[in-house]
C-alpha positions as CSV (number, residue, x, y, z in Angstrom):
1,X,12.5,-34.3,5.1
2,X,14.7,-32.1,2.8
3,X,14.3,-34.4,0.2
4,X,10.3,-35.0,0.1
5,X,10.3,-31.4,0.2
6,X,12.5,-30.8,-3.1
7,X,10.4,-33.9,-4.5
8,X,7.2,-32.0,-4.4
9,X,8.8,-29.0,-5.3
10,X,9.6,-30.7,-8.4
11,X,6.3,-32.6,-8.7
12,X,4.3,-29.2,-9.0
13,X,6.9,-27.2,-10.4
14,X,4.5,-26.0,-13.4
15,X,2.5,-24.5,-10.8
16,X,4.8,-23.1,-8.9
17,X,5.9,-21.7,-11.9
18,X,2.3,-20.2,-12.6
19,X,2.2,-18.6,-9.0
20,X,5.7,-17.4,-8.9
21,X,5.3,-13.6,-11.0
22,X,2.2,-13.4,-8.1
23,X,4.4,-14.2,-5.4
24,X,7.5,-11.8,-6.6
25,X,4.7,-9.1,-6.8
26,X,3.7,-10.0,-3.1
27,X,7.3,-9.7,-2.2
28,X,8.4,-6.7,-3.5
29,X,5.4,-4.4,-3.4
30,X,3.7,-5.6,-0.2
31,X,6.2,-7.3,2.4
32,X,9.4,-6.2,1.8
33,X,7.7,-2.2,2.1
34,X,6.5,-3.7,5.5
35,X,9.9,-2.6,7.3
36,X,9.6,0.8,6.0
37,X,6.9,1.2,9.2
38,X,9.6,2.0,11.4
39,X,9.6,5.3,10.0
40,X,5.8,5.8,11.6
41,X,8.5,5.7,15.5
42,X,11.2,8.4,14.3
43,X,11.4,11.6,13.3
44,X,12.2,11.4,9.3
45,X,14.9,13.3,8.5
46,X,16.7,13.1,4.7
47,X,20.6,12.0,4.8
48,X,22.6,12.7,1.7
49,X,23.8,9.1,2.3
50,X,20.8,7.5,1.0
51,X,17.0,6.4,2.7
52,X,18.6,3.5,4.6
53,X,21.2,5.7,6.4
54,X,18.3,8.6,6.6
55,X,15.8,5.6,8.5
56,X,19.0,4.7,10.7
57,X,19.9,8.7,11.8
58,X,16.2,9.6,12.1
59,X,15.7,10.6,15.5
60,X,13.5,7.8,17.4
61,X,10.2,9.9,19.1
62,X,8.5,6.7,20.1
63,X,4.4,7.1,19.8
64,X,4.7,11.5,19.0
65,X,4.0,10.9,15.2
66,X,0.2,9.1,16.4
67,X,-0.6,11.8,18.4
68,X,-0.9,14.1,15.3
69,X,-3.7,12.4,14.3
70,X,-5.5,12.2,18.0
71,X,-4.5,14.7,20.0
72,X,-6.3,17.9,17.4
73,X,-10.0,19.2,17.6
74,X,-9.9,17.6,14.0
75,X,-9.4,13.8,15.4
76,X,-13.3,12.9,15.9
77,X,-14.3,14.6,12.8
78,X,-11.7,12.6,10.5
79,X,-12.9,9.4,12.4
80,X,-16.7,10.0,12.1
81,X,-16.6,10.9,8.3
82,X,-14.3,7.8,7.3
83,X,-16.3,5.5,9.5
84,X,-19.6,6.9,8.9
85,X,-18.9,7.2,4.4
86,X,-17.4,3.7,4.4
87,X,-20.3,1.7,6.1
88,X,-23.0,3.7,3.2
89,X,-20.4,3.2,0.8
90,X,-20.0,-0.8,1.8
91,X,-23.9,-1.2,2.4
92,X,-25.9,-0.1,-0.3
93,X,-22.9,-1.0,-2.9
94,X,-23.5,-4.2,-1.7
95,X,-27.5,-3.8,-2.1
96,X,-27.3,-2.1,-5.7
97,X,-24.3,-4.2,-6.8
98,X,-26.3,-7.4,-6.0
99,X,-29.8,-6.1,-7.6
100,X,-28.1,-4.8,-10.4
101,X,-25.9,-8.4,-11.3
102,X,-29.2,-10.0,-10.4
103,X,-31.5,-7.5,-13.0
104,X,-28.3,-8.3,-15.7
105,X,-28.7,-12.3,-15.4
106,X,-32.3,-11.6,-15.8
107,X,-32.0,-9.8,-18.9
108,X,-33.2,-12.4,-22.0
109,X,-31.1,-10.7,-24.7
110,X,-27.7,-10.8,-23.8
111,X,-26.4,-8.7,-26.5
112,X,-28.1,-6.0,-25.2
113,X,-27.2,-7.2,-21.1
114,X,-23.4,-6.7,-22.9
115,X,-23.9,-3.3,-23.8
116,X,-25.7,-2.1,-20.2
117,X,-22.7,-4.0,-18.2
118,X,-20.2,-2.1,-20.3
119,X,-22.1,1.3,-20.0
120,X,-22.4,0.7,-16.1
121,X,-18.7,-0.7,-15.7
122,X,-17.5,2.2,-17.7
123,X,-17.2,4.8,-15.2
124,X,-15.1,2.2,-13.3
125,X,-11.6,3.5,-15.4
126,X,-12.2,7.6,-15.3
127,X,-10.2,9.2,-12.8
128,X,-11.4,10.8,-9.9
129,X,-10.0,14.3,-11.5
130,X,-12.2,14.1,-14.7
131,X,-15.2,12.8,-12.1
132,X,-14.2,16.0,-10.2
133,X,-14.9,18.1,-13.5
134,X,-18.3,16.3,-14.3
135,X,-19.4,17.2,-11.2
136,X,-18.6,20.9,-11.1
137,X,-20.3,20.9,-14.6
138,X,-23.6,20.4,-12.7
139,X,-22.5,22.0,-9.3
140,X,-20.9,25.1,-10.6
141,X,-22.7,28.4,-9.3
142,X,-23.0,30.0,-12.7
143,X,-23.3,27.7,-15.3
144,X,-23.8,24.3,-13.5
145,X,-26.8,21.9,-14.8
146,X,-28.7,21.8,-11.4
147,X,-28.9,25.9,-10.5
148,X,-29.9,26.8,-14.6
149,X,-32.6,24.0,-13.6
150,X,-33.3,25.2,-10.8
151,X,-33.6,28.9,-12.3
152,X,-36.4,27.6,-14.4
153,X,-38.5,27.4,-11.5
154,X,-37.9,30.6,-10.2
155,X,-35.5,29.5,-7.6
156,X,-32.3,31.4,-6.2
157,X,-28.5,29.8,-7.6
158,X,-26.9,27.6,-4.4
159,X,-23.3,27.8,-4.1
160,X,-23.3,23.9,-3.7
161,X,-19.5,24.4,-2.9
162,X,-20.0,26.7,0.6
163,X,-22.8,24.2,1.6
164,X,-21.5,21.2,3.2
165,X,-25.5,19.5,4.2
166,X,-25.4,18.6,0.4
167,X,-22.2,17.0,-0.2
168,X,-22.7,14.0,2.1
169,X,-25.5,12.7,-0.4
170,X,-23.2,14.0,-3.6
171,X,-20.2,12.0,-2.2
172,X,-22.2,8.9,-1.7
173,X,-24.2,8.7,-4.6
174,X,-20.9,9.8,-7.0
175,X,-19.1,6.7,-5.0
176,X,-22.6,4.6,-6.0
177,X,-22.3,5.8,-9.9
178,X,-18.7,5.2,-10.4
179,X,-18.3,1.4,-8.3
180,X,-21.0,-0.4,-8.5
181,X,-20.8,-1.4,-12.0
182,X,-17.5,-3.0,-11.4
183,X,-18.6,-4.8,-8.6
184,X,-21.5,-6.0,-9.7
185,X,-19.3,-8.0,-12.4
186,X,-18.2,-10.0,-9.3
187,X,-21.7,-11.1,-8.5
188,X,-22.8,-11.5,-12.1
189,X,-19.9,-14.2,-12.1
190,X,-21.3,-15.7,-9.4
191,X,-24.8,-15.8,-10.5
192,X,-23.5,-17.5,-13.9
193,X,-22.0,-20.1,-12.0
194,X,-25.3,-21.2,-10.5
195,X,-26.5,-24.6,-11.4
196,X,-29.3,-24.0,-14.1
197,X,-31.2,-27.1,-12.7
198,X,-31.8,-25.2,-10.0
199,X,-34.3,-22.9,-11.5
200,X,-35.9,-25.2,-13.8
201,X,-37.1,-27.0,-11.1
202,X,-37.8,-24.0,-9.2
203,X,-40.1,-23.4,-12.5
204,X,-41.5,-26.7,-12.4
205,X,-42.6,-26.4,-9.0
206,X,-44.6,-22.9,-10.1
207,X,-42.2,-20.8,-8.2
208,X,-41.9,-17.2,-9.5
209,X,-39.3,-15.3,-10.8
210,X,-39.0,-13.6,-7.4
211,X,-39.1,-16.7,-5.4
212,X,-36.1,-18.5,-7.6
213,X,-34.5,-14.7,-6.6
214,X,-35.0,-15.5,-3.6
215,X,-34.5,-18.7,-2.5
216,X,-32.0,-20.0,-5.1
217,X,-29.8,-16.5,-6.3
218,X,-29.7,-15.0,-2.7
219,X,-28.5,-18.1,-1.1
220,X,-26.1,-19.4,-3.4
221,X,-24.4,-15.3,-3.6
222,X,-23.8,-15.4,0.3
223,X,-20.7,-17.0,0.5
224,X,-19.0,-14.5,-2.1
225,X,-21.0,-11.5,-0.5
226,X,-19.7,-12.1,3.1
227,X,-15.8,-12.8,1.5
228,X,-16.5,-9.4,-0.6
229,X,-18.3,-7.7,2.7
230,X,-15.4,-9.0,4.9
231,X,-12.6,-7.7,2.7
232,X,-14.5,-4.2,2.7
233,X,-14.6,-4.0,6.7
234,X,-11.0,-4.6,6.4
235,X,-10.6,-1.0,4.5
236,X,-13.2,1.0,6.7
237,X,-10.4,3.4,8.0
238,X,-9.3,3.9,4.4
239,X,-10.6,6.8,2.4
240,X,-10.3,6.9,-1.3
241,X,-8.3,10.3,-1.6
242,X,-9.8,11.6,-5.0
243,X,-13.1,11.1,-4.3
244,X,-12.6,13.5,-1.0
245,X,-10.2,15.9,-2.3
246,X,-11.0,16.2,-6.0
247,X,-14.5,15.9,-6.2
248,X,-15.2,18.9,-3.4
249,X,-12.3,20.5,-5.1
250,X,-10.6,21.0,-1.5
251,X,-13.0,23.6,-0.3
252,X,-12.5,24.9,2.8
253,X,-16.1,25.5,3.9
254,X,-16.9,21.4,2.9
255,X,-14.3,20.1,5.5
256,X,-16.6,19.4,8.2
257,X,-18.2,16.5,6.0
258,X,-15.4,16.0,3.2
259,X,-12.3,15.8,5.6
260,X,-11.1,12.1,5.9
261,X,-8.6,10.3,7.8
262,X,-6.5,10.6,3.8
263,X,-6.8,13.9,3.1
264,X,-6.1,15.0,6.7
265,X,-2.3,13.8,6.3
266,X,-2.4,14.7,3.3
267,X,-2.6,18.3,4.2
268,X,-0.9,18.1,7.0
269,X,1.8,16.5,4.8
270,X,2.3,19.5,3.2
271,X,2.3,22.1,5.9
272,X,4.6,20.0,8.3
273,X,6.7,17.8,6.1
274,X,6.7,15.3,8.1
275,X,6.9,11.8,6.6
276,X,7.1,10.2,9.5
277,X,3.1,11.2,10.5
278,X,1.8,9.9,7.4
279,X,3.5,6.7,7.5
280,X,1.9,6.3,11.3
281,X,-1.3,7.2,9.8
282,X,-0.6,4.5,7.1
283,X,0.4,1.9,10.2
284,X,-2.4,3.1,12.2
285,X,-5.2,2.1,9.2
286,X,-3.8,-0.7,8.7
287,X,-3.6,-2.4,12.1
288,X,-7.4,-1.8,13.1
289,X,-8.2,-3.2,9.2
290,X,-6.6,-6.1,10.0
291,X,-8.2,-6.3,13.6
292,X,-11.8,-6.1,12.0
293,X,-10.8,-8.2,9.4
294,X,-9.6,-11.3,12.0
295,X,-12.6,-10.3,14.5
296,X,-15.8,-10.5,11.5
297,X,-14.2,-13.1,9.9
298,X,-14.1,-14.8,13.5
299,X,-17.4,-14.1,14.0
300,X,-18.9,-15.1,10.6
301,X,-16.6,-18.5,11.0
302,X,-19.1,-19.6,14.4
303,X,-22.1,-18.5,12.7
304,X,-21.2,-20.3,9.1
305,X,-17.5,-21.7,8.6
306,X,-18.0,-22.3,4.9
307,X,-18.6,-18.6,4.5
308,X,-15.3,-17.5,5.9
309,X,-12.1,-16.5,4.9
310,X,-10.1,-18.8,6.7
């Protein structure tokens, strides 16, 4: 047995090869970090003999560092905003994603389809901070874009940071602008891989342009939009942190529709100290991800195996 296995080994050694910077990445930065959850059970405590002897003398307080995040008035509201912002954020950036790889493949010049993928993908790479100052440039209450337009019409200024009823729609659609050019590259891939027989004799047959859409694009994207769709329910208790705490410039007044499971520990990082809370918050996100990663992709597996993960 030993010796079939260090003949295959050998026999795909240039692949292992390929594979192996992957794997070391895997080890280091993803499972070996793993053990580092026990810290979500103790009480973290620094010892000037180093981080292992500080996880070994840390006091061991069992399930106290989860009750932080379910035993405050602020538990349903953290909940309700990440659950609530993650199914717009995963729904229509899978709606305008698709439509907008679909309007890109459609696009006869392809010089120009370069230059509008690059303009949309662009806002991909800027950093929630600098996002954070474009949007006070139109929010601001003096000199913001949207209140010297709305002065033209003889309106009153709106101090867009006191009033939280806007910034659900601000958060989503600022999500919107800066993502869905980059994952829209993933369905334009996909689209490009589509058999071009397909649609000529779609076109032969007299179907339209919306009808190859529909019954040649659609179909052949669903297997990459359930894998993209599934990998996205597995994040739905994650927030991204800038786009809640940079982009509402940590207003007060907003946290009723800006404060996330992320920027809850965050803060209360910094009041308490406590490293051992945001490391159960950490554990905490990451067990129900993987729960509704293993249960959709369970379900999707008896509706359509070939469209499943595993």
């Amino acid at each position: 047995m030993i010796g079939g296995f260090l003949k295959n080994l050998f026999k795909n050694k240039v692949m292992l090869l390929m594979v192996l910077p992957g794997t070391l990445w895997f080890l280091f930065f993803a499972y070996l970090p793993m053990l580092g959850t026990i810290i979500a059970f103790k009480q973290y405590r620094y010892s000037k003999d180093g981080f292992l002897a500080s996880i070994v003398e840390s006091k061991w307080v069992g399930l106290d560092n989860f009750k932080f995040l379910f035993s405050t008035n602020d538990a349903y509201i953290i909940t309700r905003n990440t659950l609530l912002y993650n199914v717009a954020f995963i729904t229509l950036g899978l709606i305008l994603s698709v439509i907008l790889a679909v309007i890109l493949s459609e696009i006869a010049n392809k010089k120009l389809a370069k230059v509008y993928q690059t303009g949309m993908f662009l806002p991909y790479f800027l950093s929630w901070v600098v996002v954070g100052y474009f949007a006070f440039s139109f929010l601001s209450m003096d000199r913001g874009m949207l209140n010297q337009i709305t002065g033209w019409f003889g309106m009153d200024p709106i101090q867009w940071y006191s009033d939280p009823k806007y910034w659900p729609y601000f958060l989503v659609f600022i999500f919107l602008w800066k993502a869905v050019g980059y994952n829209s590259v993933v369905y334009l891939a996909a689209i490009m891989g589509i058999d071009r027989s397909l649609y000529e004799a779609a076109m032969i047959d007299g179907a339209s342009k919306w009808q190859q859409i529909r019954s040649i694009t659609i179909p052949m994207l669903k297997p990459i939009i359930t894998i993209m769709t599934l990998l996205a329910i597995g994040k739905i208790f994650y927030a991204d942190f800038g786009l809640f705490y940079q982009v509402p410039r940590n207003s007060g007044t907003l946290y009723s529709v800006t404060n996330v499971i992320d920027t809850y520990v965050y803060r209360g990082l910094k009041t308490t100290g406590e490293i051992g809370m945001s490391t159960a918050a950490g554990l905490y996100q990451s067990v129900v991800g993987f729960i509704l990663v293993m249960t959709s992709n369970y379900i999707v597996r008896k509706v359509d195996k070939d469209s499943a993960l595993f």
